[in-house]
Phi, psi and omega in degrees: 000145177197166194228107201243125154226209208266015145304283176235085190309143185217125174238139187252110192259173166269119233279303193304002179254032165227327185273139171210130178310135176112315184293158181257126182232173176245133203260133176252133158275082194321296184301338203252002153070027179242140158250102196248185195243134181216169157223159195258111217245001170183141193229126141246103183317306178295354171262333172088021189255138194206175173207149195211135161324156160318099186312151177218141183243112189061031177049033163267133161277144185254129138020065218243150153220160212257160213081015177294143179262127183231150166239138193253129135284171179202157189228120168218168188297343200242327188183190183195156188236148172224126175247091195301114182234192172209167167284126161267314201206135179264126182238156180313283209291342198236183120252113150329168155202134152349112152256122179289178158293285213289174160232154154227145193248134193234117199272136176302305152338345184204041157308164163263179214213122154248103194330090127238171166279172152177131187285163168191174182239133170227152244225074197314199167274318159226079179025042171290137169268120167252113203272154167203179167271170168261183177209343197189140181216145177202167149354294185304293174165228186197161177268138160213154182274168116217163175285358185243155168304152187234102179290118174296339179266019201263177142230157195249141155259148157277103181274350183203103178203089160316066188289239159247180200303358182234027189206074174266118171263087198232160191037036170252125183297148198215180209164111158304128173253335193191146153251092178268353166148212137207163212283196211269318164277028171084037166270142204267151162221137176213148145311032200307130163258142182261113164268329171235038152330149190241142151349245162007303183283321139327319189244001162294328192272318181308313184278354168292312180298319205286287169347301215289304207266336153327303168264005200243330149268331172310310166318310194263324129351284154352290205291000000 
């Protein structure tokens, strides 16, 4: 079963085809706006039950309480689960946890895509420099303004594109997908894929995003 708009693909798996003791996940704190790093050390399915390391942030153990609302991730190269849990009970060595029945599988393809800014530099075949903003950014790849053309049949590196202090993107090959036009001031927009992304950089940028939008609805909530 799945669920689709101009956000996201949502596919609802049954938790036991997703959880395996021993993975490594990342615990989102809905209130406390933290994405912390945990692994998972023990599953009862028939209880509805799981124990997970103490989650840690910056290598800080956080703050749990119990009935607390949690999103359990898990990261793969093709897509990410997502598990709505709770804290049942807090231990020196462990967390209780929830196991709901469902999982959702969030297809890479449709990540979500978040409005920032950011300056950054990219890099031709001969070693031109092109500078530009970002207008929109995800997993995938990004909207950016520049003054200069951008050849499509070309690929591009990234030399410099500066997220924030836990997020640097530097020698990822990038590729125009689109030409959308330009803006008022006579600036170019294009469509950038990102190609030879690594793991690792990958579940850094989901995990940024995934953060970004978090606190970008608690914000608006505020208002």
């Amino acid at each position: 079963m799945s669920n689709r708009d101009s956000n996201v693909f949502i596919e609802r798996l049954n938790i036991k085809r997703v959880l395996d003791i021993g993975d490594l996940i990342d615990v989102e704190y809905i209130n406390q706006h933290i994405i912390a790093n945990s692994r998972i050390i023990d599953l009862d399915f028939i209880n509805h039950r799981g124990r997970i390391l103490p989650p840690l942030y910056k290598n800080m153990r956080i703050h749990s309480i119990r009935g607390e609302k949690i999103n359990i991730r898990i990261y793969e190269r093709a897509s990410n689960y997502m598990i709505k849990s709770k804290i049942l009970n807090v231990e020196k060595e462990y967390l209780e946890i929830f196991l709901p029945r469902i999982a959702y599988k969030i297809q890479k393809r449709l990540f979500y895509r978040i409005p920032i800014i950011r300056e950054g530099v990219l890099k031709d075949e001969e070693n031109n420099i092109i500078s530009f903003e970002t207008r929109d950014f995800s997993a995938g790849g990004m909207l950016i303004v520049t003054k200069k053309d951008i050849d499509e049949e070309k690929d591009y590196i990234i030399e410099n594109l500066h997220i924030d202090e836990t997020l640097n993107l530097k020698d990822i090959n990038v590729k125009t997908v689109r030409k959308i036009g330009e803006n008022i001031f006579g600036e170019k927009m294009y469509g950038m894929k990102f190609l030879n992304i690594d793991y690792k950089t990958e579940k850094n940028i989901v995990r940024y995003v995934n953060l970004y939008s978090i606190k970008s609805k608690h914000l608006i909530r505020e208002d």
